[in-house]
VEXDREN-2710 file (C-alpha; in Angstrom, 1 decimal):
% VEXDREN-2710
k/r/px/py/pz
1/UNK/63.7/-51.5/-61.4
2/UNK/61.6/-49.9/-58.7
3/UNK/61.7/-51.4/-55.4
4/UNK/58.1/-51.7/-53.9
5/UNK/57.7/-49.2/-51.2
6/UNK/55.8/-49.9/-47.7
7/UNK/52.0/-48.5/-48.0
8/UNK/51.6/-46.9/-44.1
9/UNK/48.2/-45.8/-45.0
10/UNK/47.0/-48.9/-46.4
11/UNK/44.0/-49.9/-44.7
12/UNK/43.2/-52.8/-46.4
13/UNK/46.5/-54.5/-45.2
14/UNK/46.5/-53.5/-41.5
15/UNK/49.9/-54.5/-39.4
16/UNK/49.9/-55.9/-36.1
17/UNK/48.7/-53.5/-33.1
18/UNK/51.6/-52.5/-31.3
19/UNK/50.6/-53.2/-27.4
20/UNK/49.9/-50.5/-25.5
21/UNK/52.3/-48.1/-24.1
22/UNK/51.5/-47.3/-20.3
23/UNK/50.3/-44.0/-19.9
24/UNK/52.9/-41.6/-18.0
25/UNK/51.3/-39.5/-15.7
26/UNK/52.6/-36.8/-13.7
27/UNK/50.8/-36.1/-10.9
28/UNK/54.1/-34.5/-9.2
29/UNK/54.5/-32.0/-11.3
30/UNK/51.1/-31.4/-11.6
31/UNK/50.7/-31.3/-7.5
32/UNK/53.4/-28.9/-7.5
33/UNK/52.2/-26.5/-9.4
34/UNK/48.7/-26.1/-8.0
35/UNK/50.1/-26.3/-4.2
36/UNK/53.0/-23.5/-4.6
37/UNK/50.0/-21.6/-6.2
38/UNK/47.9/-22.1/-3.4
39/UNK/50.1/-21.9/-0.8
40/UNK/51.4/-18.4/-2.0
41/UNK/47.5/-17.4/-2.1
42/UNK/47.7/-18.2/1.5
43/UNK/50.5/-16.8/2.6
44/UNK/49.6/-13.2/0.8
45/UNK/46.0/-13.3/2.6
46/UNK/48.1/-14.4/5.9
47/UNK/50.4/-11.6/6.0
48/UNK/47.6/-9.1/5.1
49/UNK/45.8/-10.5/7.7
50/UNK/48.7/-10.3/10.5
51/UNK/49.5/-6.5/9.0
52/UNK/46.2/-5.3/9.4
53/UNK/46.4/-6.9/12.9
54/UNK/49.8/-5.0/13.9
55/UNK/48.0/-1.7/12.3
56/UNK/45.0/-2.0/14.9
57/UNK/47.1/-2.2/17.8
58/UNK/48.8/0.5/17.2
59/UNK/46.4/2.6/16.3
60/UNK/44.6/1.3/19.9
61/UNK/47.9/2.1/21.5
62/UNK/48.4/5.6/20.2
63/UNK/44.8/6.4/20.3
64/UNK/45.0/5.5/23.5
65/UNK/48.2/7.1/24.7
66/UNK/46.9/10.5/23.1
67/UNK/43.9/10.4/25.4
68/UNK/46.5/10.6/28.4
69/UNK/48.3/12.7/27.0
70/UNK/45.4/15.2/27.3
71/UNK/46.2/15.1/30.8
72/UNK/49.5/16.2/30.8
73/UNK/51.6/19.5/30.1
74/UNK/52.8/20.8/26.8
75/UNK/55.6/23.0/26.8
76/UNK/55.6/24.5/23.0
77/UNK/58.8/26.0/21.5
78/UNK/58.6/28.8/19.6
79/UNK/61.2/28.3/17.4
80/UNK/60.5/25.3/16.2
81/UNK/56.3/24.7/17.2
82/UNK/57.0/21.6/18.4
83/UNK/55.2/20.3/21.8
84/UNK/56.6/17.9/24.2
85/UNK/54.6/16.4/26.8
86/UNK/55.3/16.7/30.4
87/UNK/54.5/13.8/33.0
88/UNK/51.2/14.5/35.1
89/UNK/50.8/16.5/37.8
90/UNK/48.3/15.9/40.4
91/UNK/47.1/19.6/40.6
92/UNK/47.8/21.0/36.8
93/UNK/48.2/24.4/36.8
94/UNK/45.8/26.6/34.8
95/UNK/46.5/25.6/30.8
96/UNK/46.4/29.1/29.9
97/UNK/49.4/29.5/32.0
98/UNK/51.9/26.7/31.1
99/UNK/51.5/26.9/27.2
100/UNK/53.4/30.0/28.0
101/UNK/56.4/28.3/30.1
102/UNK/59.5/27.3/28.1
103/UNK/62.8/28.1/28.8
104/UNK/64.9/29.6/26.0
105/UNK/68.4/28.5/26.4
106/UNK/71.8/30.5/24.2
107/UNK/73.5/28.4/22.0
108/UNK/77.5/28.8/22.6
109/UNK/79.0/27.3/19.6
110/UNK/82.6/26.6/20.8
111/UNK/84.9/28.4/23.2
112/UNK/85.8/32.2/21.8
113/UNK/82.7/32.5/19.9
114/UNK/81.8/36.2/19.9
115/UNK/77.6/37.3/19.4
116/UNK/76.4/40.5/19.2
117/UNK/73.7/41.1/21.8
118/UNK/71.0/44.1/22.0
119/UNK/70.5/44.7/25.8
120/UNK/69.6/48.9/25.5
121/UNK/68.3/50.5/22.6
122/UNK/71.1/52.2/20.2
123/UNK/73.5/50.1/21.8
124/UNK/75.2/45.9/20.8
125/UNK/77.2/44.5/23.5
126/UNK/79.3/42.0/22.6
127/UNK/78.9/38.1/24.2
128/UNK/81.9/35.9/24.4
129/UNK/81.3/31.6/25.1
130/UNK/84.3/31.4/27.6
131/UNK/83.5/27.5/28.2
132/UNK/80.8/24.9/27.3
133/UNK/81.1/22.9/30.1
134/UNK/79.2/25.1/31.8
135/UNK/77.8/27.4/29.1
136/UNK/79.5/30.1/30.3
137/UNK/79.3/33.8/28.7
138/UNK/81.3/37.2/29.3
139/UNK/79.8/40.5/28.2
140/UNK/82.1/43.8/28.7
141/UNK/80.8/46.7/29.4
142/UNK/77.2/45.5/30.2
143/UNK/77.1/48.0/33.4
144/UNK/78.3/51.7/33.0
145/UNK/81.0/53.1/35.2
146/UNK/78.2/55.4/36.7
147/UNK/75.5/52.5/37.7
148/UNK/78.3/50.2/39.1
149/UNK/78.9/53.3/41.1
150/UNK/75.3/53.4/41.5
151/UNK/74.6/49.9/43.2
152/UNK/78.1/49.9/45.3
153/UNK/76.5/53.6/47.1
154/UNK/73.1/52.0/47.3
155/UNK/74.4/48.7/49.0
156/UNK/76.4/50.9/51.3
157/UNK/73.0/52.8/52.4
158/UNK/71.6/49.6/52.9
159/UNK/73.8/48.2/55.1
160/UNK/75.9/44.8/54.5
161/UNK/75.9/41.9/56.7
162/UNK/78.1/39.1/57.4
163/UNK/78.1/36.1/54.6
164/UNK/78.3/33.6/56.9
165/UNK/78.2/33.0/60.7
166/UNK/80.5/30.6/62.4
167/UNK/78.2/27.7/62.3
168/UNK/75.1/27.7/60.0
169/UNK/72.0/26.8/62.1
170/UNK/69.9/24.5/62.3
171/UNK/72.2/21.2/61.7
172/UNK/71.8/20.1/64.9
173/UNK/68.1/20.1/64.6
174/UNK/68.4/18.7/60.9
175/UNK/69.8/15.1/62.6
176/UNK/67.7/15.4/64.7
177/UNK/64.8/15.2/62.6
178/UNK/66.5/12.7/59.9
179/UNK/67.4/10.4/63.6
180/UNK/70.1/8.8/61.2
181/UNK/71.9/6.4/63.0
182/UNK/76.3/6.4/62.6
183/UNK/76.4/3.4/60.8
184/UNK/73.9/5.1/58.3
185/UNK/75.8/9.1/58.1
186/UNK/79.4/6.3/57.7
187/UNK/77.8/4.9/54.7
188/UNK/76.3/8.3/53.2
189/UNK/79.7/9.8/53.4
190/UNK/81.6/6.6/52.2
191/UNK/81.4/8.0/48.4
192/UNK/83.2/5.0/46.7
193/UNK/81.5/2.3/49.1
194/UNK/84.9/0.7/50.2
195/UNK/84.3/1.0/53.8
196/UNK/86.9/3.1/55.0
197/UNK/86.1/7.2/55.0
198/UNK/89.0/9.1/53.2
199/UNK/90.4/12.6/53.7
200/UNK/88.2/14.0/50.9
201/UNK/85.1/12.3/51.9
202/UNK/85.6/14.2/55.1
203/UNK/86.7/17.2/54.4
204/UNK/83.6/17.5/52.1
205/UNK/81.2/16.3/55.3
206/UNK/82.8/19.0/57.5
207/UNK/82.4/21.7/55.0
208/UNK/79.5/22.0/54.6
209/UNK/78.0/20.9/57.9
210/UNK/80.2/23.1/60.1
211/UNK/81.3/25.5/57.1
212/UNK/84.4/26.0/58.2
213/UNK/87.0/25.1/55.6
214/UNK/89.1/22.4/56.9
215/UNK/92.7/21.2/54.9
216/UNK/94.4/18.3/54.8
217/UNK/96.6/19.3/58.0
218/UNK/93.9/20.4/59.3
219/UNK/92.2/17.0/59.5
220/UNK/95.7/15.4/60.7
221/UNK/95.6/17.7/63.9
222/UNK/92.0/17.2/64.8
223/UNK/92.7/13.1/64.0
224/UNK/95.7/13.2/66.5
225/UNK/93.8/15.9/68.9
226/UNK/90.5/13.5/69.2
227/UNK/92.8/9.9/68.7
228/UNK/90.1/9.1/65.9
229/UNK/92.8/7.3/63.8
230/UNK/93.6/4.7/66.1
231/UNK/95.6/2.9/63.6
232/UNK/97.4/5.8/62.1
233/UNK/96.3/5.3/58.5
234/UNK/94.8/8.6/57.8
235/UNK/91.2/6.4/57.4
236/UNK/88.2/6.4/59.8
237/UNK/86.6/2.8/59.7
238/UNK/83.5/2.4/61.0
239/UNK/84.3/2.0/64.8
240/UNK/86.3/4.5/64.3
241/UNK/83.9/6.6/63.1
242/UNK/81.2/5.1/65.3
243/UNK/83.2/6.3/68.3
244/UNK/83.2/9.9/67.8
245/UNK/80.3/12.4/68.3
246/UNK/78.4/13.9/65.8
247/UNK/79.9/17.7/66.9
248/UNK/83.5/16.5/67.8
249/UNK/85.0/17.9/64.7
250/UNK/83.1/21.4/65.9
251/UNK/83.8/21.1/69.5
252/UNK/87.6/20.5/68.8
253/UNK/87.7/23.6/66.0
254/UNK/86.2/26.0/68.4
255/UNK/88.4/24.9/71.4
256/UNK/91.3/25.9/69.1
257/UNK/89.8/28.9/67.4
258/UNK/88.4/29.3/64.2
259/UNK/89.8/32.3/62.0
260/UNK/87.4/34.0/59.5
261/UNK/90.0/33.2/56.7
262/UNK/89.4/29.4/57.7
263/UNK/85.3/30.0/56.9
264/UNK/83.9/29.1/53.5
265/UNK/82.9/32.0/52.5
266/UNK/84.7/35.3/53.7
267/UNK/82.5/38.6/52.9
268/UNK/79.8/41.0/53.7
269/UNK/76.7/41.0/51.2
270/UNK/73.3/42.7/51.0
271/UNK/69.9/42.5/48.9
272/UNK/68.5/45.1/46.7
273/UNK/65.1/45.1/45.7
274/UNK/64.3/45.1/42.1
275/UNK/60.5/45.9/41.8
276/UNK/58.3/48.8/41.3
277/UNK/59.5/51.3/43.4
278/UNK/62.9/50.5/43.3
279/UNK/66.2/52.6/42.2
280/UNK/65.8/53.0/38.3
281/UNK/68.8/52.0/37.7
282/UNK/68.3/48.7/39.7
283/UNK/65.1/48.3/37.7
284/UNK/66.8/48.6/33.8
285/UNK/69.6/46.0/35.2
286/UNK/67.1/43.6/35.6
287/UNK/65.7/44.1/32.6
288/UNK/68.7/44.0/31.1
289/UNK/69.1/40.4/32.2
290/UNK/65.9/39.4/30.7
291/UNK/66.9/40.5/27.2
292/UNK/70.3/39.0/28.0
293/UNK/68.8/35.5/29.2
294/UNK/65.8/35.6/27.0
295/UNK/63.3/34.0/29.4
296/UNK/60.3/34.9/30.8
297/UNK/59.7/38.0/32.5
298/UNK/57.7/36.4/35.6
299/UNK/60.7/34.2/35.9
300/UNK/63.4/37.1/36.2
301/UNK/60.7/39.3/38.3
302/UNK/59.9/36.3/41.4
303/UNK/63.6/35.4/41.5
304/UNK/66.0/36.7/44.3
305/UNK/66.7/40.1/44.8
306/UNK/69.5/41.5/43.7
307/UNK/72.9/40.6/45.9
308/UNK/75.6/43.1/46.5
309/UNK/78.9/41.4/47.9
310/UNK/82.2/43.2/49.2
311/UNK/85.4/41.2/49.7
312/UNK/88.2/42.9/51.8
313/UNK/91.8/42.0/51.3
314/UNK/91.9/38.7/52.4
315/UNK/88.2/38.0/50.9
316/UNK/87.4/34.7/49.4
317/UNK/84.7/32.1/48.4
318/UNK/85.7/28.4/48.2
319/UNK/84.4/26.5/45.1
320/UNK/81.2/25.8/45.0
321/UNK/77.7/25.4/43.7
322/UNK/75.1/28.2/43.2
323/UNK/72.0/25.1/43.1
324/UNK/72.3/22.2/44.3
325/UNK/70.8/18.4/42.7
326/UNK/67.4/17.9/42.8
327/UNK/65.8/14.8/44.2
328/UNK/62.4/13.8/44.7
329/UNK/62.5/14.7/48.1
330/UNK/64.0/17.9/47.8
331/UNK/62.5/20.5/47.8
332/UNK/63.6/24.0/46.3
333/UNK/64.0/27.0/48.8
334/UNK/61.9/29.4/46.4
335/UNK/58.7/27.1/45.9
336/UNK/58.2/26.0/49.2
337/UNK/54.9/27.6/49.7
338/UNK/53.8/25.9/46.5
339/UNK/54.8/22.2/47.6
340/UNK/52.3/19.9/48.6
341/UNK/55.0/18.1/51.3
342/UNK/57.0/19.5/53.9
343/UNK/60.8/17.7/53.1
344/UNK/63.9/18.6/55.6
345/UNK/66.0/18.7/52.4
346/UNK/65.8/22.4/50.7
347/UNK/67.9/23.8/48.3
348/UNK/68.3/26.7/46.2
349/UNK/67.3/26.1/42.6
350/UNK/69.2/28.4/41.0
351/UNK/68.9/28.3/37.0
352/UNK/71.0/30.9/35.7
353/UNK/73.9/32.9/37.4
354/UNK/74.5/36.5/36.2
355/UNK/77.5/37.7/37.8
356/UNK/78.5/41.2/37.6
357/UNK/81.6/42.6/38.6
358/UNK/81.6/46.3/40.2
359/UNK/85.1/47.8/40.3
360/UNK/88.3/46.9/38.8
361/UNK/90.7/44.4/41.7
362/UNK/94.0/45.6/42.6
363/UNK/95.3/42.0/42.6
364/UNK/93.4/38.5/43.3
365/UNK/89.7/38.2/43.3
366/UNK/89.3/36.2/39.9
367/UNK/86.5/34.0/39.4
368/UNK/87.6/30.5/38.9
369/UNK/86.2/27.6/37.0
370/UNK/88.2/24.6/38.7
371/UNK/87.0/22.0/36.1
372/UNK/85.8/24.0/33.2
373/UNK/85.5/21.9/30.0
374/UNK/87.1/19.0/31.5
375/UNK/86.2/15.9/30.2
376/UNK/85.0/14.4/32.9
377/UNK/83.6/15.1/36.4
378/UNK/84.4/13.1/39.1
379/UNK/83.8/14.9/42.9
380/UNK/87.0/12.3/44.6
381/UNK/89.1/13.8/41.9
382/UNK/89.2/17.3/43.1
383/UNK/91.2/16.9/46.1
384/UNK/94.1/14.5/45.3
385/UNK/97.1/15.0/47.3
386/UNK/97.9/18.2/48.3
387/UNK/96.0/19.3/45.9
388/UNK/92.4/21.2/46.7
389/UNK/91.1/22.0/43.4
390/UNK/87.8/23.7/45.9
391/UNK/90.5/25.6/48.0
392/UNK/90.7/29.2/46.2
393/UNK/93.2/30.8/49.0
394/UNK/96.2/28.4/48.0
395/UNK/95.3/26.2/45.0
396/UNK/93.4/29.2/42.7
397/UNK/96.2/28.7/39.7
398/UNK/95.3/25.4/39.4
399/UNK/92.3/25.4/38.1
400/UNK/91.0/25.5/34.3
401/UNK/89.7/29.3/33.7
402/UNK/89.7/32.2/36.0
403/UNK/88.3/35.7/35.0
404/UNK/89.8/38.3/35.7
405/UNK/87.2/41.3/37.7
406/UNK/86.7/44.0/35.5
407/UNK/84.7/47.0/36.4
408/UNK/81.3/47.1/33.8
409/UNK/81.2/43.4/33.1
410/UNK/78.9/40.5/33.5
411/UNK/79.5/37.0/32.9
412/UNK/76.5/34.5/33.4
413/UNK/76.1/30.7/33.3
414/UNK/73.6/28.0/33.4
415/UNK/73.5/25.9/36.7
416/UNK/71.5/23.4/34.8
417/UNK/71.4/21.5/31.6
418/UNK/68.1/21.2/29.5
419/UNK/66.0/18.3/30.0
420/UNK/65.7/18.4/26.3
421/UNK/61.7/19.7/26.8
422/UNK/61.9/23.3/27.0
423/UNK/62.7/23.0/31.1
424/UNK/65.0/22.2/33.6
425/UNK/67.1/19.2/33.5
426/UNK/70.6/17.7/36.1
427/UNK/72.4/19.7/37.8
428/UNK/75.5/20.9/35.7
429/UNK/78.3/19.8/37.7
430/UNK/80.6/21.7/35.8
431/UNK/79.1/25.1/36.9
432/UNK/81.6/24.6/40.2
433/UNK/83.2/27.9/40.6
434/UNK/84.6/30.3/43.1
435/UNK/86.1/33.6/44.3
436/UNK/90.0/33.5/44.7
437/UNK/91.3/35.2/47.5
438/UNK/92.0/39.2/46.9
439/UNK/95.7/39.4/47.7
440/UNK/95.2/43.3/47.5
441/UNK/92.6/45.8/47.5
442/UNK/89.0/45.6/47.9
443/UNK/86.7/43.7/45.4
444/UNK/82.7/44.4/44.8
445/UNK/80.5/42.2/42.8
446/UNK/76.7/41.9/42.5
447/UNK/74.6/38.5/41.6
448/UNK/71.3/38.0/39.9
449/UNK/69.9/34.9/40.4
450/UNK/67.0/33.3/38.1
451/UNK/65.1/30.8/40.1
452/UNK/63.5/28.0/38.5
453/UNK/61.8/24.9/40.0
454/UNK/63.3/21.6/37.8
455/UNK/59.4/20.7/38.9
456/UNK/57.3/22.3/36.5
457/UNK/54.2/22.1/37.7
458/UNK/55.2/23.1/41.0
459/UNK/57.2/26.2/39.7
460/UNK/53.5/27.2/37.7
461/UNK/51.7/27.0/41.1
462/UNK/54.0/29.2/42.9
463/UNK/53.7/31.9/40.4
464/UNK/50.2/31.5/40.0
465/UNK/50.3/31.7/44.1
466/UNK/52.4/35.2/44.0
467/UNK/52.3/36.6/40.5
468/UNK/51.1/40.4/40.5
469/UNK/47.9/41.1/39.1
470/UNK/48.5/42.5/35.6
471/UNK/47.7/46.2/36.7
472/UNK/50.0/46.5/39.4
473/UNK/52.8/45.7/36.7
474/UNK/55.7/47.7/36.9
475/UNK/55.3/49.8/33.8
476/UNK/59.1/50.2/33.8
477/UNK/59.3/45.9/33.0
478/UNK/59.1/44.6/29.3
479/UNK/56.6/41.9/29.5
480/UNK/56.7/40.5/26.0
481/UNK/59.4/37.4/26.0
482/UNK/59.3/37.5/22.2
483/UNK/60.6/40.7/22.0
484/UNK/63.7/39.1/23.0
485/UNK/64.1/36.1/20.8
486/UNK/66.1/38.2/18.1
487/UNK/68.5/40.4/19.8
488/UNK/71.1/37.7/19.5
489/UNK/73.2/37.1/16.2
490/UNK/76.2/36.0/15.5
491/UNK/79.7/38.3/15.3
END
């Protein structure tokens, strides 16, 4: 028997309406959706809007910085084409001059590095890195036997003067001028600021004002002679200091007698001219040092002449340095026609060294490196004790490379490092150096010097002030710098 089944579609027997179920709505959800749409619609027009913001000041800030730079000095390389600009100068040299200036500068690789170098035609030299702290090179052979015999007769002819007088002149004049007060020259010489002057601090002051080379016991006898250390604790304080005259050290020295083997410096030195006119064989060793050092000929040709120095027995040099730090209101010895200022403070700026070494030294004579490669430089450091690391009659051993004279070889050195631009950067402290004291026989040396204003403009205008005209060139000088860029290679 079938069971009757439920008719759902039966229209003709409708059910009850269910009520009404409230309607869910879900305005949330909804919301959601439409806002995280709109809000990341926003957010990309923001950030487009704040990029192209960022790209309009910086293309206002470069545009603008290249238009100043317009004004100022490129120094190209020509190794690498780049162009750095140099800060302005108030009187620019002519453009057509400075794209020309750049400085090339050897690359030493590490200590014992060996290069070949073409300095004469059918002939490589070799070039040894003897230190990187300063870039230091040795080349044997660079001279002949004959031309070193050649400059030593020529110097002789000429006629060689003392190196250095008593006293050097003028420092009396120089205080004058500066009117610097005790308490001011007290705080100038107090190095580390601790208000008391130590032996160092014035040995260093009395070097090279008086330049006469003063020791430790030295010091202690002029101290007891003058009662300067009233409290007998080897220190000047500033009454101390205050009390004494700015000569007493001097007066008190010459009372007793000053010794040439007390002086500095302890030689006799002329100057050879280089130029047209001059000894052939002075003329090819300066353009050997242009091939050598690589740098412009205008440079090598307005630098010093060429300095012949004999050391008797008994001859020395206390360290030293060949340039000396540059500050704004220095001014360098070899531009001072071209400065704009006059300044009291002049110094010789001194870029390159070339050293060359004229006969073959019995015994003594090295040239010493007292802090070659050292890993630090610090000036209080190099008289500790009874220790002078600048004293080259008693302490020469102790410093970090000497080399030995040799007849027909040249060593040269940079004074200065690179500002990283193509010119003339800090002083390289490191380039301290030296004659030891020749304990037997008779030692000749000559020195080219390559002068080089750190102050580039200033460097331009002095050789636009004295530069030859191109037809009075000595035909005898290479004048093509680029000639020179690949007579270096490795060994």
């Amino acid at each position: 028997m079938m069971e009757p089944q439920e008719n759902t579609n039966d229209d003709t027997a409708p059910s009850p309406a269910p009520p009404p179920l409230p309607r869910e709505r879900i305005p949330v959800q909804k919301g959601s959706v439409c806002s995280r749409s709109y809000f990341m619609v926003v957010m990309v027009f923001f950030h487009v809007y704040v990029l192209n913001v960022i790209a309009l000041l910086l293309y206002v800030h470069y545009n603008s910085g290249s238009e100043e730079g317009r004004s100022s000095r490129d120094f190209s390389s020509r190794s690498s084409g780049h162009k750095v600009a140099e800060p302005l100068d108030t009187q620019p040299p002519d453009p057509g001059f400075t794209r020309k200036m750049h400085l090339p500068r050897l690359e030493g690789i590490r200590v014992g590095h060996v290069q070949k170098v073409s300095l004469v035609p059918g002939k490589v030299h070799e070039m040894k890195t003897l230190s990187l702290k300063p870039l230091l090179f040795e080349i044997p052979h660079f001279l002949s036997d004959e031309e070193c015999a050649v400059v030593m007769r020529l110097a002789q002819l000429k006629g060689l003067m003392e190196s250095q007088v008593m006293v050097p002149e003028g420092q009396e004049e120089l205080n004058q001028q500066l009117n610097l007060s005790p308490e001011e020259i007290f705080h100038l010489l107090d190095l580390n600021q601790d208000g008391q002057l130590q032996q160092h601090e014035i040995l260093t002051h009395s070097r090279v004002r008086d330049g006469i080379w003063l020791t430790p016991e030295n010091l202690r006898e002029i101290y007891a002679g003058l009662n300067a250390d009233q409290d007998g604790n080897g220190l000047l304080s500033l009454e101390e200091f205050g009390q004494l005259s700015s000569d007493a050290f001097q007066r008190f020295l010459f009372q007793r007698g000053v010794k040439r083997s007390q002086l500095v410096r302890n030689s006799r030195h002329t100057w050879l001219y280089q130029g047209q006119g001059a000894h052939q064989v002075l003329r090819e060793l300066r353009n050997r040092v242009m091939r050598l050092t690589r740098l412009p000929p205008s440079l090598v040709e307005l630098s010093e002449p060429l300095q012949v120095v004999r050391y008797e027995q008994g001859g020395h040099y206390h360290a030293h340095h060949d340039s000396g730090p540059v500050y704004p209101e220095t001014t360098c010895t070899h531009t001072l026609l071209a400065a704009n200022t006059t300044s009291p403070f002049q110094t010789s700026c001194r870029y390159i060294t070339v050293l060359f070494y004229l006969n073959n030294v019995e015994e003594g004579g090295e040239t010493t490196f007292p802090v070659a490669d050292n890993r630090t430089y610090e000036e209080v450091s190099l008289i500790q004790n009874d220790v002078d690391l600048l004293d080259t009659r008693r302490h020469c051993d102790k410093g970090n490379l000497r080399v030995k004279p040799t007849r027909g070889t040249a060593v040269f050195w940079y004074n200065y490092l690179s500002d990283g631009r193509g010119w003339v950067g800090e002083q390289d402290e490191y380039s301290l150096h030296g004659g030891c004291v020749v304990t037997r026989g008779i030692k000749w040396v000559a020195n080219n010097w390559i002068n080089v204003d750190p102050d580039y403009h200033r460097q331009a205008r002095y050789q636009q002030l004295v530069s030859q005209p191109e037809e009075t060139q000595d035909p005898q000088t290479d004048t093509n710098p680029e000639q020179y860029t690949d007579t270096h290679q490795d060994l």
